[in-house]
N, CA, C and O atoms as a DFTB+ gen file, in Angstrom:
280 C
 N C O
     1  1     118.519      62.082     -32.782
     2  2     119.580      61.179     -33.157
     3  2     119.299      60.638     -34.555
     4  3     118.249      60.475     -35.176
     5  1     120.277      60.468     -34.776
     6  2     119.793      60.341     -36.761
     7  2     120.508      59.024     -36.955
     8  3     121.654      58.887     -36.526
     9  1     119.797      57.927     -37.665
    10  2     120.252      56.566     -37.553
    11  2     120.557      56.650     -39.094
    12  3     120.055      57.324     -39.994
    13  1     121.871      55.433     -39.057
    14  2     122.615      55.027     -40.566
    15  2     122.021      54.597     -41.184
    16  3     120.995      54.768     -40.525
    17  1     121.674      54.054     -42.098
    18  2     121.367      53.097     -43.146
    19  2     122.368      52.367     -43.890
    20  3     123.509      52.807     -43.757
    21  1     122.238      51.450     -44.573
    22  2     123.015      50.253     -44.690
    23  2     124.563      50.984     -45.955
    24  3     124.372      51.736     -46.911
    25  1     125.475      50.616     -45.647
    26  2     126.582      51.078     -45.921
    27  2     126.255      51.340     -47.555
    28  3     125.566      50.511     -48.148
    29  1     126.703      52.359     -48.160
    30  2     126.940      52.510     -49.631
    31  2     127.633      51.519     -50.447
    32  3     127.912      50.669     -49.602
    33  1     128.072      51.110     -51.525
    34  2     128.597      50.276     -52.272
    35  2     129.573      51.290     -52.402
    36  3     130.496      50.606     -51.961
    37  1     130.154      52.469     -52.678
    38  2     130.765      53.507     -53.084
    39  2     131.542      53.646     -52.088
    40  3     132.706      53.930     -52.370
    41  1     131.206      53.508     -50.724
    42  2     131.624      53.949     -49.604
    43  2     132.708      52.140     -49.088
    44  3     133.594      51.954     -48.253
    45  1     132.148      51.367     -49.901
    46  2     133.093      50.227     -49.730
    47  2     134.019      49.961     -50.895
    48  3     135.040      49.320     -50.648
    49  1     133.821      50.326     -52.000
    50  2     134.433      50.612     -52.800
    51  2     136.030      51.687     -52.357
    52  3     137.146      51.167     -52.350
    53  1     135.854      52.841     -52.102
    54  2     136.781      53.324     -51.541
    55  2     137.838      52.872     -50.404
    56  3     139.029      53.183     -50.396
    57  1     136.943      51.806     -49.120
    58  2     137.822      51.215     -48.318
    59  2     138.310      50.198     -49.004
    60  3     138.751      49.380     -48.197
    61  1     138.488      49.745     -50.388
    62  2     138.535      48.444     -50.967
    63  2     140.511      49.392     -51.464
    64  3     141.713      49.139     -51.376
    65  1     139.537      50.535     -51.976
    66  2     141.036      51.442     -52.669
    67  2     142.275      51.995     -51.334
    68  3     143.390      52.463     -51.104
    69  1     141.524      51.693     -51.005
    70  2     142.661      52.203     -49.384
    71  2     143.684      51.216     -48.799
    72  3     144.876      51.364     -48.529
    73  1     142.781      50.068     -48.673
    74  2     143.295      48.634     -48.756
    75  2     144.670      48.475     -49.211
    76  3     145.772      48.295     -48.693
    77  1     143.963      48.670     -50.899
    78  2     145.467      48.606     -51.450
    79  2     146.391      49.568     -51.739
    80  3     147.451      49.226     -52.265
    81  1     146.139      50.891     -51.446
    82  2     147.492      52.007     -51.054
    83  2     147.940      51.504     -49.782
    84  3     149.092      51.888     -49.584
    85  1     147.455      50.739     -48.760
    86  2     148.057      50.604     -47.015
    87  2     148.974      49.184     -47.531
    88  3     150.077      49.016     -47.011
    89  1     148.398      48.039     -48.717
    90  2     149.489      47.079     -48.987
    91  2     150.620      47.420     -49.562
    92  3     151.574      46.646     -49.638
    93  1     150.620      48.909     -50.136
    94  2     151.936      49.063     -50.717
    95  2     153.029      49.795     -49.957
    96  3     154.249      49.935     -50.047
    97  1     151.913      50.250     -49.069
    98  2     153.046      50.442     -47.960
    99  2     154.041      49.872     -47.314
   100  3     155.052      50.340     -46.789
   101  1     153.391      48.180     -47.477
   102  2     154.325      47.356     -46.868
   103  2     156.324      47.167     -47.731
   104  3     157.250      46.504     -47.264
   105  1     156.327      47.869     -48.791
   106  2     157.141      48.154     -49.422
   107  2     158.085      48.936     -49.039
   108  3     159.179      48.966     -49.604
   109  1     157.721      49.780     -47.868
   110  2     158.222      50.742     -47.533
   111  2     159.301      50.599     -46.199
   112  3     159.121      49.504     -45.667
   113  1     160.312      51.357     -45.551
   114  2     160.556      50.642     -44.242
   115  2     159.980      52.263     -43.297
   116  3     159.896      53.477     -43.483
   117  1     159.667      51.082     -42.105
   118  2     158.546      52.084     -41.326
   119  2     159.203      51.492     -39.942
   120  3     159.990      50.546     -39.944
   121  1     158.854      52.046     -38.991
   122  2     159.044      51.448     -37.216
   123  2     158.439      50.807     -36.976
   124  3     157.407      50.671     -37.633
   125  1     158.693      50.080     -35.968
   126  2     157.261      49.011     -35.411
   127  2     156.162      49.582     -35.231
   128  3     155.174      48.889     -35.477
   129  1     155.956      50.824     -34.815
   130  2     154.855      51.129     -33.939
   131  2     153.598      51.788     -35.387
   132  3     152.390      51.578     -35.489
   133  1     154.641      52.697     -36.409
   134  2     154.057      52.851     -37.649
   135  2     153.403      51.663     -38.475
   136  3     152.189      51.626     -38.678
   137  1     154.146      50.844     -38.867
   138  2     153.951      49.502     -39.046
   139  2     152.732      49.095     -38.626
   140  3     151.789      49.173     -39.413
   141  1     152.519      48.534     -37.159
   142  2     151.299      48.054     -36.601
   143  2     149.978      49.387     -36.554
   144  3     148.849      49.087     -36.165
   145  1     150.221      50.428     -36.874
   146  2     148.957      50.887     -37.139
   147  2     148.563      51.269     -38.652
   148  3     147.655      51.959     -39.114
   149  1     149.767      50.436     -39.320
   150  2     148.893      50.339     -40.573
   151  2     148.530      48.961     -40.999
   152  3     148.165      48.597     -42.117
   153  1     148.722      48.118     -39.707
   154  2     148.338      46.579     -40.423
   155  2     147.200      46.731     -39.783
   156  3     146.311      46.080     -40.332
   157  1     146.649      47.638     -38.336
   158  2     145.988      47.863     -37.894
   159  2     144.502      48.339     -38.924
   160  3     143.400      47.791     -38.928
   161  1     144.924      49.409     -39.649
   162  2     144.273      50.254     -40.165
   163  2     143.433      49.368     -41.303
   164  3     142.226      49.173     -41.444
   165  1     144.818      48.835     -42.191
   166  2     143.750      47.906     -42.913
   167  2     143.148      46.677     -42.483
   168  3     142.227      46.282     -43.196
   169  1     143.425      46.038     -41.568
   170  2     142.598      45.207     -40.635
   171  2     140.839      45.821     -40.533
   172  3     139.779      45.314     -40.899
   173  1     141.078      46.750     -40.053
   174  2     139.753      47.982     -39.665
   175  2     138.876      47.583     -41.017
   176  3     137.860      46.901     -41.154
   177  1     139.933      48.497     -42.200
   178  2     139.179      48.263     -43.771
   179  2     138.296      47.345     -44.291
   180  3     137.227      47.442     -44.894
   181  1     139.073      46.316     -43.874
   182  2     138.637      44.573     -44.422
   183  2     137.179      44.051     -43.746
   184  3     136.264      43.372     -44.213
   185  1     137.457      44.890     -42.003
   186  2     136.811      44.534     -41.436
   187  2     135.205      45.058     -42.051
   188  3     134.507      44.139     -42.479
   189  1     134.777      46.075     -42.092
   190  2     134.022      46.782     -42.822
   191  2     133.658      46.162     -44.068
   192  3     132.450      45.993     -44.241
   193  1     134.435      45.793     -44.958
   194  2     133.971      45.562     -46.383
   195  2     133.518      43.663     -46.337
   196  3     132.564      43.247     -46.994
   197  1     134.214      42.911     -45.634
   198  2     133.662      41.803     -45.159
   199  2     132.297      41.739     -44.422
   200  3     131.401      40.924     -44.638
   201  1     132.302      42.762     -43.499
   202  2     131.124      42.978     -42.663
   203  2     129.719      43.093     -43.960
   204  3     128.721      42.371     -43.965
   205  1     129.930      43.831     -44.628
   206  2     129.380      44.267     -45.057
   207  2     128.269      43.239     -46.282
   208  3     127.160      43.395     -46.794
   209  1     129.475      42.078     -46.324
   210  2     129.124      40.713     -47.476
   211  2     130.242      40.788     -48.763
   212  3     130.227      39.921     -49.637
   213  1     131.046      41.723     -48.780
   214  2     132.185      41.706     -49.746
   215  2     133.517      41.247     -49.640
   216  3     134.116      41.144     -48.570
   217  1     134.113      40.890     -51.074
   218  2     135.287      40.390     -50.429
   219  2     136.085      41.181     -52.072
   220  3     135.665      41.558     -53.166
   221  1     137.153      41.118     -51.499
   222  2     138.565      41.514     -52.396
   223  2     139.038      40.544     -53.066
   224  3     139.654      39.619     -52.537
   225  1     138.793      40.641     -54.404
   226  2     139.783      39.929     -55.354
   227  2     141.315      40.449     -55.771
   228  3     141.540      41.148     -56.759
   229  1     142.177      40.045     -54.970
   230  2     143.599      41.063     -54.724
   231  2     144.024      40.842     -56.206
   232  3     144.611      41.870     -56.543
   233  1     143.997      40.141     -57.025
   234  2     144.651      40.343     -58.047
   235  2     144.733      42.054     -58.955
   236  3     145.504      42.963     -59.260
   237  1     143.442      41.637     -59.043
   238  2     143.191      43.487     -59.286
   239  2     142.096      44.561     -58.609
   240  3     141.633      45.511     -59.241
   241  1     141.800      44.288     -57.385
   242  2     141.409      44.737     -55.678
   243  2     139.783      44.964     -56.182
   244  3     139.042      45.847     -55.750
   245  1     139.481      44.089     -57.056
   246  2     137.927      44.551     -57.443
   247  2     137.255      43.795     -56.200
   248  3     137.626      42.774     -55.621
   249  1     136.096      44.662     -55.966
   250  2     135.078      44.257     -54.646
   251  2     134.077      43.773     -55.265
   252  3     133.456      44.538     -56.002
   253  1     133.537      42.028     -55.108
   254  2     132.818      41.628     -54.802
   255  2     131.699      41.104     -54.314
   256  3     132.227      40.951     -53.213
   257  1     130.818      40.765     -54.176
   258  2     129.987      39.833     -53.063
   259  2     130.572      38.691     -53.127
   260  3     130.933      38.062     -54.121
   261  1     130.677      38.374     -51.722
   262  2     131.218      37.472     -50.787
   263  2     130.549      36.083     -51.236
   264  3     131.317      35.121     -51.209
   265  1     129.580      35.904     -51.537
   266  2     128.801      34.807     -52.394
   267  2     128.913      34.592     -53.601
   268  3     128.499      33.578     -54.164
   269  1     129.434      35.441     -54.083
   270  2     129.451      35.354     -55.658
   271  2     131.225      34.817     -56.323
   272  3     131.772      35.032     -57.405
   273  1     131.619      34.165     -55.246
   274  2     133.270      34.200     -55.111
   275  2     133.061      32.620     -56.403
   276  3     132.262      31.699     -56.237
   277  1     134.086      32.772     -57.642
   278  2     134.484      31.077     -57.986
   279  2     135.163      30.410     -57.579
   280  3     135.237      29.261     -58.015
């Protein structure tokens, strides 16, 4: 069994970019059920990159440390 090691910066970086292609979706018109698995999906995202000690500066979706916020 082969164990993880602590998440990449690169690898949160990318869920940071996903983030915001799934917010522009909200632009879009979709069904309910489409809809909730993409509020779903980036829910998931956030969840991960928070987990992780980062946070999103939405203005221009740059990733952070979560401590380092002004």
């Amino acid at each position: 069994m082969t164990m993880l090691g602590d998440t990449e910066f690169g690898a949160i970086r990318i869920c940071a970019k996903a983030v915001r292609v799934l917010d522009n979706v909200s632009f879009l018109t979709m069904n309910k059920e489409d809809d909730a698995a993409v509020v779903l999906a980036r829910n998931q995202l956030l969840s991960v990159i928070h987990g992780n000690g980062y946070q999103i500066e939405y203005e221009t979706y740059r990733v952070i440390k979560a401590d380092n916020r002004n």
